[in-house]
N, CA, C and O of each residue as an XYZ file, in Angstrom:
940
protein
N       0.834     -1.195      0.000
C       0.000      0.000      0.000
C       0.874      1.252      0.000
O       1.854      1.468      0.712
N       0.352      2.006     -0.900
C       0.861      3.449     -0.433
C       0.155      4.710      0.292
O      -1.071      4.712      0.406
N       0.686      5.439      0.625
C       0.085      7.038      1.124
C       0.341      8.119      0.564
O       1.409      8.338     -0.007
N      -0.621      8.950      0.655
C       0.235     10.321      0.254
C      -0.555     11.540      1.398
O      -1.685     11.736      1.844
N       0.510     12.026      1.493
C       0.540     13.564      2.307
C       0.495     14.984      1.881
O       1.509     15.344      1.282
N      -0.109     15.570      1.987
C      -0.278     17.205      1.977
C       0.691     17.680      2.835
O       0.806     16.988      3.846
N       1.546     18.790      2.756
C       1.905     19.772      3.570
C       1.127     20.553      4.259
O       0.339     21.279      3.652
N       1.185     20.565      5.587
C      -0.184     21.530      5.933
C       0.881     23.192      6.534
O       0.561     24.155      7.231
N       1.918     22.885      5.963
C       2.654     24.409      6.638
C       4.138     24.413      6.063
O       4.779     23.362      6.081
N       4.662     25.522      5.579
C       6.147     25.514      5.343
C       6.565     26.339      6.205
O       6.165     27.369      6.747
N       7.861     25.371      6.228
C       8.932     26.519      7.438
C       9.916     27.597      6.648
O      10.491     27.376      5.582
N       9.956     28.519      7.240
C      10.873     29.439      7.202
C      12.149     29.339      8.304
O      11.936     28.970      9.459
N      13.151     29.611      7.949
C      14.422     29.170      8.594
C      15.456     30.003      7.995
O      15.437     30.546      6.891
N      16.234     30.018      8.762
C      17.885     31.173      8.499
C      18.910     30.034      7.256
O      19.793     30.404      6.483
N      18.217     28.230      7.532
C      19.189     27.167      6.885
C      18.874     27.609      5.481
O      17.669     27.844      5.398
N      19.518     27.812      4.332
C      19.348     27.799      3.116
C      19.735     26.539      2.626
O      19.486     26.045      1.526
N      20.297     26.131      3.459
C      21.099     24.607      2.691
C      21.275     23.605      3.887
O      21.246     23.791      5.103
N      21.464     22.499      3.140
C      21.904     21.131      4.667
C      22.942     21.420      5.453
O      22.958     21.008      6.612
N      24.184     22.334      4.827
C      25.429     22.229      5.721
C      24.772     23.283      6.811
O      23.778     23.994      6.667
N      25.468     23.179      7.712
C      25.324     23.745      8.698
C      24.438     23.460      9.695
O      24.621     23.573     10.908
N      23.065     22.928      8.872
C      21.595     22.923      9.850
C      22.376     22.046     11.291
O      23.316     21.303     11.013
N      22.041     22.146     12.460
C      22.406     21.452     13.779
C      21.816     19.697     13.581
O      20.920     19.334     12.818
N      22.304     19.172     14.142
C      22.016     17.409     13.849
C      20.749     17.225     14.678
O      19.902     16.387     14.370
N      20.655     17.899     15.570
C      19.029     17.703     16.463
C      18.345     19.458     17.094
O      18.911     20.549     17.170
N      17.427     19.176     17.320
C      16.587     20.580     17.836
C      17.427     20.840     18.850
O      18.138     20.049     19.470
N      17.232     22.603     19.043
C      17.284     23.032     20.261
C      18.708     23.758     20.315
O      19.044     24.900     20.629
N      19.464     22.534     19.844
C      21.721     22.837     20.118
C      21.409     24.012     19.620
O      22.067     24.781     20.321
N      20.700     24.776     18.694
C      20.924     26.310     18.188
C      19.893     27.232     18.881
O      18.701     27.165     18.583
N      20.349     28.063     19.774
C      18.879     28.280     20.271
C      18.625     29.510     19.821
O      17.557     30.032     20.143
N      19.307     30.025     19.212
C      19.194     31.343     18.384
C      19.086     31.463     17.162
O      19.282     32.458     16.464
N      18.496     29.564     16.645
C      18.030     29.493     15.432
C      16.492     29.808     15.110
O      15.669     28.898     15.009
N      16.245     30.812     14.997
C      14.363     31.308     14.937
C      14.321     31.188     13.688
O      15.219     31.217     12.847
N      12.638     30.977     13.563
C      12.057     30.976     12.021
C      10.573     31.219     12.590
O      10.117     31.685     13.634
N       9.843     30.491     10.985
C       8.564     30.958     11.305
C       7.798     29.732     10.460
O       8.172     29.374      9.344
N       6.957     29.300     10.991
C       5.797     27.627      9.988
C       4.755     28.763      9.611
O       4.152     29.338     10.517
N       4.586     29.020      8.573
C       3.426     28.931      7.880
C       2.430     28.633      7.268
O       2.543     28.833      6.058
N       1.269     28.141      7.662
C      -0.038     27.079      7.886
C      -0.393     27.838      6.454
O      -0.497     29.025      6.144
N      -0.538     26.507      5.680
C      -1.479     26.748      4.648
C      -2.573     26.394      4.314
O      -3.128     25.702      5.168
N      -3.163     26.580      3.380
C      -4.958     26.359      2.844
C      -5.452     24.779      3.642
O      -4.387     24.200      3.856
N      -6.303     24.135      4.007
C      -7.541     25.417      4.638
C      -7.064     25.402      5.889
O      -7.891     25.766      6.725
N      -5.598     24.988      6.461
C      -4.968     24.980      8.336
C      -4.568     26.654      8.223
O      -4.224     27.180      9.282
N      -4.591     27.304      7.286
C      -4.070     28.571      8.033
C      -5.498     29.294      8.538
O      -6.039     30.227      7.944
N      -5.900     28.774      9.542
C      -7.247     29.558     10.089
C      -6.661     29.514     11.470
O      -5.818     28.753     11.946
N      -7.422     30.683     12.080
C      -6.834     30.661     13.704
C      -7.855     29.260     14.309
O      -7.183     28.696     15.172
N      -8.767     28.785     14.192
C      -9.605     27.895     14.391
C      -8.369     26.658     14.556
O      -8.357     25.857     15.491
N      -7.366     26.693     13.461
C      -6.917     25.156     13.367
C      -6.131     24.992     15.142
O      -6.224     24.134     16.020
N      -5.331     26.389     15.010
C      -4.892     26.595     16.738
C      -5.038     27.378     17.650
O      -4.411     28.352     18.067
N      -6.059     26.785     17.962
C      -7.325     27.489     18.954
C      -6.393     26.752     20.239
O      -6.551     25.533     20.171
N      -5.862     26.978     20.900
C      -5.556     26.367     22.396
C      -3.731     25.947     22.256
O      -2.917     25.281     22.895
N      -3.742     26.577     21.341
C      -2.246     26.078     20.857
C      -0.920     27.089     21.600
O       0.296     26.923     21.694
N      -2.043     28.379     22.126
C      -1.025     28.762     22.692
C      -0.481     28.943     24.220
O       0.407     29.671     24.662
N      -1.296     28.061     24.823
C      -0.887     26.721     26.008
C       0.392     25.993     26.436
O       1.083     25.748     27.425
N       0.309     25.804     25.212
C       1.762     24.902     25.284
C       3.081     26.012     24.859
O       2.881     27.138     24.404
N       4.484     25.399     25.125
C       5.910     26.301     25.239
C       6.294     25.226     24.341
O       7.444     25.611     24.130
N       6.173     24.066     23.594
C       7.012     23.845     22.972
C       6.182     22.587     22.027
O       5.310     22.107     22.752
N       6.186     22.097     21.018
C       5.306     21.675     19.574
C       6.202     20.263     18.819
O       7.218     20.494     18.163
N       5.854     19.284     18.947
C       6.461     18.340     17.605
C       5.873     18.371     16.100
O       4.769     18.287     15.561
N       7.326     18.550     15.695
C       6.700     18.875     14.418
C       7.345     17.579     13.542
O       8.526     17.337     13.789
N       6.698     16.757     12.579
C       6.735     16.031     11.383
C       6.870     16.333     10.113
O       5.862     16.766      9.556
N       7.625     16.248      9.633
C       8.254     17.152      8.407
C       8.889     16.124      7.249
O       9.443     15.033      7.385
N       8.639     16.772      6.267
C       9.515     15.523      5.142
C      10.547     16.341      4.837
O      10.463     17.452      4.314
N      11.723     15.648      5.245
C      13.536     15.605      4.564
C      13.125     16.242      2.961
O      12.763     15.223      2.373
N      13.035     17.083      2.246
C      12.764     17.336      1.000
C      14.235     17.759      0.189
O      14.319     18.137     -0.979
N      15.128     17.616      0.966
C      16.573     17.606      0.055
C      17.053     16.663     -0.096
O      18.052     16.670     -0.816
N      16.601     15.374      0.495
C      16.998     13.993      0.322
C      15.901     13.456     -0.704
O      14.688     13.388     -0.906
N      17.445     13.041     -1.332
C      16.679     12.340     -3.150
C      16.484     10.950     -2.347
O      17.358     10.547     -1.579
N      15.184     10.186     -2.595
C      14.648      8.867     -2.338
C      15.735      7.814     -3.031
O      15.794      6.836     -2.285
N      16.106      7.742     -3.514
C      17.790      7.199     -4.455
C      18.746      6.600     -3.204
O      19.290      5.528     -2.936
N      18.625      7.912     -2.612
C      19.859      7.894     -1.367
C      19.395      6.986      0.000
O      20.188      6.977      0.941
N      18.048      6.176      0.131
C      17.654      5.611      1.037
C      18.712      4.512      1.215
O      19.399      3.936      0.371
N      18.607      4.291      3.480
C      19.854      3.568      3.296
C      19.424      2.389      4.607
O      18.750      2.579      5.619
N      20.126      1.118      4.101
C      19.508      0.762      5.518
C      20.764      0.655      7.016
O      20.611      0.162      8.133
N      21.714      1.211      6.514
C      22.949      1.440      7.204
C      23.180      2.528      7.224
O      22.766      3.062      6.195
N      23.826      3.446      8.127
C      24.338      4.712      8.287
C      25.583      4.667      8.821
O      26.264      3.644      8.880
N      26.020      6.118      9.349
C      27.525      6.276      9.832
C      26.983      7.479     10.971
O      27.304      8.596     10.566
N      26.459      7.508     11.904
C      26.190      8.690     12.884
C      27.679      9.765     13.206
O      28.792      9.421     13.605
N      27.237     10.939     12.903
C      28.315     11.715     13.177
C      28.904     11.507     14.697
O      30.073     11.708     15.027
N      28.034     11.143     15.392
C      28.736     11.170     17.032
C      29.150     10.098     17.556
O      29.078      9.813     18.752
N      29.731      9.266     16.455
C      30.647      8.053     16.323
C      31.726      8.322     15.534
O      32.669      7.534     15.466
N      31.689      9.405     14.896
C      32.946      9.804     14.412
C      33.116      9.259     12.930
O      34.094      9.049     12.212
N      31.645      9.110     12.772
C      30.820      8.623     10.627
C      31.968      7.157     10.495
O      32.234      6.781      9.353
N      32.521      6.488     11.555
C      33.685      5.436     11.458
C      32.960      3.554     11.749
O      33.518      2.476     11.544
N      31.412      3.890     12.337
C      30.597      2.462     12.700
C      29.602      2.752     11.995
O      29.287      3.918     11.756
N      29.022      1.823     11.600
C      27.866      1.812     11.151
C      26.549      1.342     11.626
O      26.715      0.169     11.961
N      25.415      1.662     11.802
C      24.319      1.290     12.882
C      23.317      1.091     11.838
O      23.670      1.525     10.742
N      22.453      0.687     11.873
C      21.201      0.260     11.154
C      20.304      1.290     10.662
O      20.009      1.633     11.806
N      19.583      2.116      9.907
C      18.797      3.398     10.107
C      18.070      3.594     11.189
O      17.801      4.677     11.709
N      17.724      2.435     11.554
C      16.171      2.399     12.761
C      17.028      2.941     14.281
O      16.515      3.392     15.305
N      18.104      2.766     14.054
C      19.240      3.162     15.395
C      19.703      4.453     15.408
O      20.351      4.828     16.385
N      19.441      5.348     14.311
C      20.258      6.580     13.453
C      18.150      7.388     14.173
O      17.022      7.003     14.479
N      19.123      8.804     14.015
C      18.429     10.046     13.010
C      18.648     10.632     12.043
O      18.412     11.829     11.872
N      19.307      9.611     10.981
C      20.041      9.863      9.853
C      18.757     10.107      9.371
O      17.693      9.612      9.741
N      19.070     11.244      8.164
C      18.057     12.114      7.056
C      17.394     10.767      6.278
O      16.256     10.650      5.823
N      18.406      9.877      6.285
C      18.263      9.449      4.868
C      17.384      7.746      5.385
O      17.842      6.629      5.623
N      16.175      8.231      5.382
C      15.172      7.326      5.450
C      14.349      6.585      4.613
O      14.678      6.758      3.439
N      13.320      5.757      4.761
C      12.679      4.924      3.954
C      11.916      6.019      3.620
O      12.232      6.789      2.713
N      11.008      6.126      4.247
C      10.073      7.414      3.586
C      10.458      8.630      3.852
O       9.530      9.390      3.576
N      11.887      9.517      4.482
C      12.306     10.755      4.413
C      11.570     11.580      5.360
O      11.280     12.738      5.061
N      11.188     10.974      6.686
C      10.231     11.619      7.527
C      11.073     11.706      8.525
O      11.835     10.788      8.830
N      10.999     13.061      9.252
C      11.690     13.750     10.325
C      10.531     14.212     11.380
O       9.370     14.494     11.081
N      11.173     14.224     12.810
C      10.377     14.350     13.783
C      11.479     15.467     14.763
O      12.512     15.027     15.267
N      11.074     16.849     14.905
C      11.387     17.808     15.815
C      11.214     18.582     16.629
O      10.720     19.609     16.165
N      11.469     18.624     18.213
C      10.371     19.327     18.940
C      11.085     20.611     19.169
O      12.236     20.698     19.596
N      10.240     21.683     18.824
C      10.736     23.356     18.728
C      10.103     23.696     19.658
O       9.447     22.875     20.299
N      10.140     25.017     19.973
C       9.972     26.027     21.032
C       8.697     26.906     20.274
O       8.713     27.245     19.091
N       7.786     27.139     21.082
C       6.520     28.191     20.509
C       6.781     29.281     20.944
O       6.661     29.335     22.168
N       7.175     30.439     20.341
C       7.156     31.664     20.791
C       5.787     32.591     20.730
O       5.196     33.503     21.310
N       5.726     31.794     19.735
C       4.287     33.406     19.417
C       3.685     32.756     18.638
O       4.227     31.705     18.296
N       2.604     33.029     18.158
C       1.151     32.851     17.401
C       0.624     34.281     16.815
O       0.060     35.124     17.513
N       0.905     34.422     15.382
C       0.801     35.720     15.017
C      -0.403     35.217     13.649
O      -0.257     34.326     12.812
N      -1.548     36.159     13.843
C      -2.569     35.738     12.732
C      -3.213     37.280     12.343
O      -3.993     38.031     12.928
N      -2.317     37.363     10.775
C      -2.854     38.435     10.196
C      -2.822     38.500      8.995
O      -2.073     37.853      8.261
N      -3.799     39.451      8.611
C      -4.494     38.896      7.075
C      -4.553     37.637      6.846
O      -3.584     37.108      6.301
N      -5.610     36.916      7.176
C      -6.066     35.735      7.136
C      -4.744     34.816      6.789
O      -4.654     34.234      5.708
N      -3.635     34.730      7.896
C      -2.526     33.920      7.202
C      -1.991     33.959      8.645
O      -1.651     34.976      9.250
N      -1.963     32.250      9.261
C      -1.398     31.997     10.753
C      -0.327     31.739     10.842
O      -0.233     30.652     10.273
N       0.634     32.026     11.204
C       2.441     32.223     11.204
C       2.675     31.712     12.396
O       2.152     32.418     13.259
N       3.533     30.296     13.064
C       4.101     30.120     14.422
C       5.440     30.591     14.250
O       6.113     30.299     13.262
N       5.940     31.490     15.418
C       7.300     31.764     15.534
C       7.429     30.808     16.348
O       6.759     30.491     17.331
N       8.864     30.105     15.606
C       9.498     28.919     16.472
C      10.762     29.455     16.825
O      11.232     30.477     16.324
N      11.454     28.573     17.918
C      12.775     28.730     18.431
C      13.200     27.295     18.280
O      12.462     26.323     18.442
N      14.894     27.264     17.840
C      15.563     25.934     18.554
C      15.116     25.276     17.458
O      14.537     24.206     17.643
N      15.331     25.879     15.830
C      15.261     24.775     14.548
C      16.289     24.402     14.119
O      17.380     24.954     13.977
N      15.833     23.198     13.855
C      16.971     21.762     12.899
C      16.312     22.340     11.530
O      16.683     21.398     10.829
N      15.785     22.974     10.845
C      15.378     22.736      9.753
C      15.467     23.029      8.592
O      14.980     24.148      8.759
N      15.736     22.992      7.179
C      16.154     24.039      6.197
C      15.251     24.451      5.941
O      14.181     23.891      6.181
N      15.392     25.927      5.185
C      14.310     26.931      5.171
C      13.631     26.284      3.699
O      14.347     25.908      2.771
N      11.817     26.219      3.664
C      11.142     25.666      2.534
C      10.883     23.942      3.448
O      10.429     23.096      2.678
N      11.032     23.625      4.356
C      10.732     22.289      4.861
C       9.270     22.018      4.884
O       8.803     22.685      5.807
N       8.250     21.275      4.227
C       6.938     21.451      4.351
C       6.824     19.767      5.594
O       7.108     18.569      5.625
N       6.307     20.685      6.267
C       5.790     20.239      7.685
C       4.354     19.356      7.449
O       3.455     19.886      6.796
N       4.177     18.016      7.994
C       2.846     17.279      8.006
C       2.245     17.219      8.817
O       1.092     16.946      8.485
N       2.400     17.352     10.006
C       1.605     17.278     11.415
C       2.270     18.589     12.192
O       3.347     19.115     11.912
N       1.551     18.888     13.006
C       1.917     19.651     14.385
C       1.427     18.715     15.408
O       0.735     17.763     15.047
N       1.680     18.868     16.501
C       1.540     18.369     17.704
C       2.129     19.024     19.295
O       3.313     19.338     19.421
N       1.224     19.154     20.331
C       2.131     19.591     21.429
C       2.652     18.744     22.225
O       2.165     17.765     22.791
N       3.993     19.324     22.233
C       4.696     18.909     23.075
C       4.007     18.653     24.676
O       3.612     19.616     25.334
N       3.951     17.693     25.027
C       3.567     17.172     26.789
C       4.735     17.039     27.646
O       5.538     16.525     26.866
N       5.019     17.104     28.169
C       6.129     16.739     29.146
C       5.986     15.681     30.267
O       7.002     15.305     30.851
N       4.722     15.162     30.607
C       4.445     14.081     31.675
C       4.570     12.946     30.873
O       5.158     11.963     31.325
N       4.097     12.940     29.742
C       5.205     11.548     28.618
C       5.683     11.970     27.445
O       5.457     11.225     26.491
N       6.390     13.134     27.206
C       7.167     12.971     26.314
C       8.764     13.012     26.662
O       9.719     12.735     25.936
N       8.724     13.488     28.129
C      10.378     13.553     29.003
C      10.555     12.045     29.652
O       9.818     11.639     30.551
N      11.197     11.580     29.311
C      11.998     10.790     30.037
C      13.295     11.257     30.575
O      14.149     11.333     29.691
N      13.709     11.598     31.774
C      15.450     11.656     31.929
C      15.911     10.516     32.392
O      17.124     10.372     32.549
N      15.059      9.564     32.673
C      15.970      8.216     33.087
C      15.883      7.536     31.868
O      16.089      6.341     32.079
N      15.671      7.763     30.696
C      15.606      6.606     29.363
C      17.204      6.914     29.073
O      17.900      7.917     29.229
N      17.520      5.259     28.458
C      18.916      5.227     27.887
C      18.828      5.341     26.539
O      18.028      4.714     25.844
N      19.747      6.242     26.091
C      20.101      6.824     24.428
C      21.550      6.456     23.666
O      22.316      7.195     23.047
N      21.617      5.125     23.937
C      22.478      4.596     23.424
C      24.050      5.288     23.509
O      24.631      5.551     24.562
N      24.446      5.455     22.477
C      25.904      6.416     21.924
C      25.449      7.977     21.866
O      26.267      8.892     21.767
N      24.446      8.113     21.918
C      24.125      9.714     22.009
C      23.368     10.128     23.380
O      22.427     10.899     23.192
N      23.615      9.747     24.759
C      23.204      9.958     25.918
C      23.401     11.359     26.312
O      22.453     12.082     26.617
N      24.460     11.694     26.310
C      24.685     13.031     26.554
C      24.581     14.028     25.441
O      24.575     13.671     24.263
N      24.493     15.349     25.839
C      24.401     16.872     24.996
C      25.928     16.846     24.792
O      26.859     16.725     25.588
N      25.841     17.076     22.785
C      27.285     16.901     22.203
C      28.195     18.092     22.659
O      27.679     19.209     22.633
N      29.498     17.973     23.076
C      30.381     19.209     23.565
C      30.222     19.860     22.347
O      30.083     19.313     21.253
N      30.258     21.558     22.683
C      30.732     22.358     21.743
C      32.398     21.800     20.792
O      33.231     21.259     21.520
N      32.598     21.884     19.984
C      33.914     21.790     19.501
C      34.898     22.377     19.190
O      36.058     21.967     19.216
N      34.304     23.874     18.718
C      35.379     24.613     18.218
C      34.989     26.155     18.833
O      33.849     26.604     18.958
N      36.188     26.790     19.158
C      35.790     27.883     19.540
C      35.686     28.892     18.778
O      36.605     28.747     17.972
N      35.081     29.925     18.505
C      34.473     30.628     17.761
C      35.020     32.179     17.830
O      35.111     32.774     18.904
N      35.399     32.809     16.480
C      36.340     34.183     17.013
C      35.819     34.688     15.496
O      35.681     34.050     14.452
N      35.611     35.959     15.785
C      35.100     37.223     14.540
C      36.273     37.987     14.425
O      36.853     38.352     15.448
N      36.708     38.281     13.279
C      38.011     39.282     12.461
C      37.059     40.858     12.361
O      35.921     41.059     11.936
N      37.765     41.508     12.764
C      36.819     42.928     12.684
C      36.298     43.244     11.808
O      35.395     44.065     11.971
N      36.628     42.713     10.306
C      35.521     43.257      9.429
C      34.266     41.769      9.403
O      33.492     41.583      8.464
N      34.310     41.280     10.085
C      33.125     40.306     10.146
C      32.629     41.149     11.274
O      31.975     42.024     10.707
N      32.576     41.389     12.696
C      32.265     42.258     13.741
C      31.867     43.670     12.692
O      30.771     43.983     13.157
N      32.011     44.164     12.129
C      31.754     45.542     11.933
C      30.440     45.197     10.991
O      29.438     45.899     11.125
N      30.450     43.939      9.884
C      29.375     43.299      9.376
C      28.228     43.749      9.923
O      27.341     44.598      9.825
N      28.706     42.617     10.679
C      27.265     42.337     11.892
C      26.947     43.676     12.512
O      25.790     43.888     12.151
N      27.242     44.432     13.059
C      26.878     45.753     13.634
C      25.985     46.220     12.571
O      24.890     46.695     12.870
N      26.328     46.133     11.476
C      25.488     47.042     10.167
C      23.922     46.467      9.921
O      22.883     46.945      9.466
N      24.311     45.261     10.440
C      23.228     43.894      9.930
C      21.867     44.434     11.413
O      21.801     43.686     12.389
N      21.034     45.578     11.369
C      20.020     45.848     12.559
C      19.016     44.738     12.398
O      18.418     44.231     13.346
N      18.866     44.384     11.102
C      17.204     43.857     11.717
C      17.328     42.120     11.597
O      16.547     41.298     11.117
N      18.729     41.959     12.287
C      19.405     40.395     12.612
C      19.650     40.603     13.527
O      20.878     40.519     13.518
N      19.169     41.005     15.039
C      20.038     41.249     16.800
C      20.390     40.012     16.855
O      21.272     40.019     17.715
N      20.255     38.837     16.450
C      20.720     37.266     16.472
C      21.938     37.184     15.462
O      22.496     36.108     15.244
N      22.230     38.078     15.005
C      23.117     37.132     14.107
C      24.744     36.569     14.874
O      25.162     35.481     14.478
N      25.304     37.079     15.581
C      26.102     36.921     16.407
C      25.949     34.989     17.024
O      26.502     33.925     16.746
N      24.855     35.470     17.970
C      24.657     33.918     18.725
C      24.540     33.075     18.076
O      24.957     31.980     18.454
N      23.691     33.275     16.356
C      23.901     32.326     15.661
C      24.694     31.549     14.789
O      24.774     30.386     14.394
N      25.401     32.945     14.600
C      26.848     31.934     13.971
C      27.983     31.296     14.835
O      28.901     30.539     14.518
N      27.659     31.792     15.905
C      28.612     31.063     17.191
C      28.075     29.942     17.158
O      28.870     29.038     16.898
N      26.784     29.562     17.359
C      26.232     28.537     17.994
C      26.242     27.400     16.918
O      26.086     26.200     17.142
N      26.451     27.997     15.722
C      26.386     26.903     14.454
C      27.497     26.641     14.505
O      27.551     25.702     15.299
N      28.659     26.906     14.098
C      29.891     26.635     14.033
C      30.401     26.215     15.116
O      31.436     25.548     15.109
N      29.972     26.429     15.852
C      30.943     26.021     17.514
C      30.679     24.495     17.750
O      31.438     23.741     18.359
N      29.297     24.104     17.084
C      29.281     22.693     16.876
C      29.716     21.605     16.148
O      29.434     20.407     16.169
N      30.723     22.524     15.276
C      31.575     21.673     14.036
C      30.763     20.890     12.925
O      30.885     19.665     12.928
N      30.015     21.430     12.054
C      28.809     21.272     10.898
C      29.942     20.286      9.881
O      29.564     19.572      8.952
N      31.115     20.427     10.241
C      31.961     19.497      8.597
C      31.697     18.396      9.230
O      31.362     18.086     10.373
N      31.984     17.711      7.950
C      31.878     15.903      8.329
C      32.640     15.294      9.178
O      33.552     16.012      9.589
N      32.609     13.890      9.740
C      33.279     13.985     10.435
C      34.671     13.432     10.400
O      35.325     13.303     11.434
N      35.145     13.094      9.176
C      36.143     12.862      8.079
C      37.092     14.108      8.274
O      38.243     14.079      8.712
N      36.349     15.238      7.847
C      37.010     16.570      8.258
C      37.180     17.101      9.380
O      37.841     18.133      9.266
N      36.894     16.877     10.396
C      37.749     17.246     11.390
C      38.731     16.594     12.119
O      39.511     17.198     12.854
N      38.736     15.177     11.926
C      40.244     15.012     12.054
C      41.570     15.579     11.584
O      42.708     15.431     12.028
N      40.986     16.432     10.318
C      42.218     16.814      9.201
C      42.589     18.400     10.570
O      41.958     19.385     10.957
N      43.694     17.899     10.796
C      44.427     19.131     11.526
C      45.282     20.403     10.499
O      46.086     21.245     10.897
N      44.937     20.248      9.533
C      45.380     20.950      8.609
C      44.236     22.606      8.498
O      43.020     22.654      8.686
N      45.089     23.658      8.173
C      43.821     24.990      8.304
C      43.198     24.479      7.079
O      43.824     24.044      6.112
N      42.073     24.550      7.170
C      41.110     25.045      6.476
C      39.799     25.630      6.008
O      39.105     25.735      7.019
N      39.220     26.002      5.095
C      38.271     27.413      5.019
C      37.083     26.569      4.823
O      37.125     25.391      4.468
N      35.738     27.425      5.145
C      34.875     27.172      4.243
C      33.832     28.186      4.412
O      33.951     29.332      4.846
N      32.624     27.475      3.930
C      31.707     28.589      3.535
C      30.139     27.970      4.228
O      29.803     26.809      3.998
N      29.181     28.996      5.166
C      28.028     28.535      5.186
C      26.923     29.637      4.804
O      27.318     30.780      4.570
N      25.942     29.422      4.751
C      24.504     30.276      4.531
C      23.622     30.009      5.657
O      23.197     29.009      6.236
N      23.468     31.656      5.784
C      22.633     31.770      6.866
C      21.145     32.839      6.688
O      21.537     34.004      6.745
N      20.373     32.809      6.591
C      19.192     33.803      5.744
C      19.733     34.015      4.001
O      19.461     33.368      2.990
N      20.741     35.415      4.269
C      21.170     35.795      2.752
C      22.290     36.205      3.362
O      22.874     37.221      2.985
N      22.666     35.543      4.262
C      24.292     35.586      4.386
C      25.177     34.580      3.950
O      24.971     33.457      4.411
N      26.167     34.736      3.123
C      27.657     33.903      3.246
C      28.447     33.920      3.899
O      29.310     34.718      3.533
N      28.688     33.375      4.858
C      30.044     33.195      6.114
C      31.149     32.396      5.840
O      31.070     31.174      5.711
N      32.362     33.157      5.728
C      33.260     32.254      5.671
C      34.111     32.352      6.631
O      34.511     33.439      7.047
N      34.455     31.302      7.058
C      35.377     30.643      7.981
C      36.379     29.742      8.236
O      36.010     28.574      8.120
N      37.641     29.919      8.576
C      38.529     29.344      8.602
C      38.807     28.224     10.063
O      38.270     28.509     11.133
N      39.497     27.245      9.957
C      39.307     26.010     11.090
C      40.928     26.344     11.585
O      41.670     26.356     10.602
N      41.656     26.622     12.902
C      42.647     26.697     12.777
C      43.158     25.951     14.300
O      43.492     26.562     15.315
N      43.107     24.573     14.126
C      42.998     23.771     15.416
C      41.761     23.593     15.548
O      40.999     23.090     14.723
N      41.394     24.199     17.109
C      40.281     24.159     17.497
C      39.342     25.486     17.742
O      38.371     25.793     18.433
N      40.153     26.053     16.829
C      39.529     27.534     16.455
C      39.036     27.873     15.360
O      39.802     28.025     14.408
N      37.591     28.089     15.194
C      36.693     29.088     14.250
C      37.083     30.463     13.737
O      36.551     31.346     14.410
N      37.823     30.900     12.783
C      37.918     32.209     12.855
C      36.588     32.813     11.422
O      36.555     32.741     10.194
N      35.666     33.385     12.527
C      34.746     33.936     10.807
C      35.690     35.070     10.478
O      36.091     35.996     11.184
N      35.938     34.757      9.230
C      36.304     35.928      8.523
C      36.011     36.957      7.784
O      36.479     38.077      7.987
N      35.398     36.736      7.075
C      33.786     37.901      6.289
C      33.023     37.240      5.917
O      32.934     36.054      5.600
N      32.236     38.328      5.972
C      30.526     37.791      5.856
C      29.870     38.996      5.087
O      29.746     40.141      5.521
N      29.227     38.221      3.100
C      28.661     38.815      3.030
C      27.407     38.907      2.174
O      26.979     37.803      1.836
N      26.688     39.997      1.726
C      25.169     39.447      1.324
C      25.092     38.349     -0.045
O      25.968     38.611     -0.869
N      24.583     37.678     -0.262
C      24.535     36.691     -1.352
C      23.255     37.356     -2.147
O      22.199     37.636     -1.581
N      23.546     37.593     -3.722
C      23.401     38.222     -4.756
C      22.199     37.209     -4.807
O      22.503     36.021     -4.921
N      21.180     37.467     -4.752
C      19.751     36.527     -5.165
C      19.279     37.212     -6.798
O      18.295     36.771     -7.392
């Protein structure tokens, strides 16, 4: 048998692309966006009581993963991409049906001109992700702190420390209607987004991420981040 799904909302997000996005919710907490409920869920009716709850699971389809790439083995980054575990053991992207499960932060509930917008906090997600379910978050069963999580039990250490060159700092000063942009490129990079192939390589090297309509580039020098400029990407 098969199914098929509607999107009932697309996300908006700072991710333009896979690199960078954080491996689970939350590690970015100065990653904000916004779900936008579409035809006929964008009514305030659909979340009538929705703004109760502090935090939402959301179900989403992987839409940058080509169905090609389905796997039934993976390499989890927080093994160092060096063992391989089964998918059903993974939160690897790359699934049978490409379905992702993330619980965000509700900030606000904004409904104008007939069009319902959730501001979220604490996204995994790339920007254009069309979302299939909402759901609230419970905490009397959705927390466990005594459940065991295998190889990923603990919150991953930061990795790299994070340092701005003054014309990246003077950037950002210019950048007003981003007061986040700072925490967020710390908070992305400080978690080490390259593979994990590449960071063994102790050798400097550069690269490049997207963040809204920013290009950041950054250099690896040890265990140091240096952003070096940052700037608008020509759409």
């Amino acid at each position: 048998m098969t199914y098929q799904f509607e999107p009932i909302g697309i996300i908006q997000s700072p991710y333009v692309e896979k690199f960078a996005v954080p491996r689970q919710p939350n590690l970015v907490k100065a990653a904000q966006g916004e779900l936008h409920l579409l035809t006929p869920y964008n009514n305030p009716i659909s979340v009538k009581g929705l703004e109760q709850f502090s935090h939402l699971w959301l179900l989403f389809h992987f839409h940058h993963i080509e169905p090609t790439k389905r796997r039934l083995t993976v390499r989890p980054p927080r093994l160092g991409g060096n063992k391989s575990l089964g998918v059903f053991a993974t939160r690897s992207p790359y699934r049978p049906n490409n379905i992702g499960l993330s619980v965000v932060e509700l900030i606000d509930i904004i409904v104008e001109k007939n069009q319902v917008i959730l501001k979220l906090g604490g996204l995994d997600l790339v920007d254009g992700t069309p979302i299939i379910d909402i759901k609230p978050y419970l905490p009397y069963c959705d927390s466990h702190p005594d459940a065991k999580a295998g190889y990923a039990q603990m919150l991953p250490e930061q990795k790299l420390e994070v340092s701005f060159s003054a014309n990246a700092k003077l950037f950002i000063e210019s950048q007003q209607d981003y007061p986040q942009l700072t925490e967020l490129i710390e908070q992305v990079i400080s978690q080490d987004p390259r593979p994990a192939y590449k960071q063994k390589n102790n050798h400097e090297q550069t690269y490049a991420i997207s963040l809204y309509h920013f290009n950041i580039k950054w250099k690896v020098i040890g265990c140091l981040a240096l952003i070096e400029n940052i700037h608008i990407i020509e759409r």
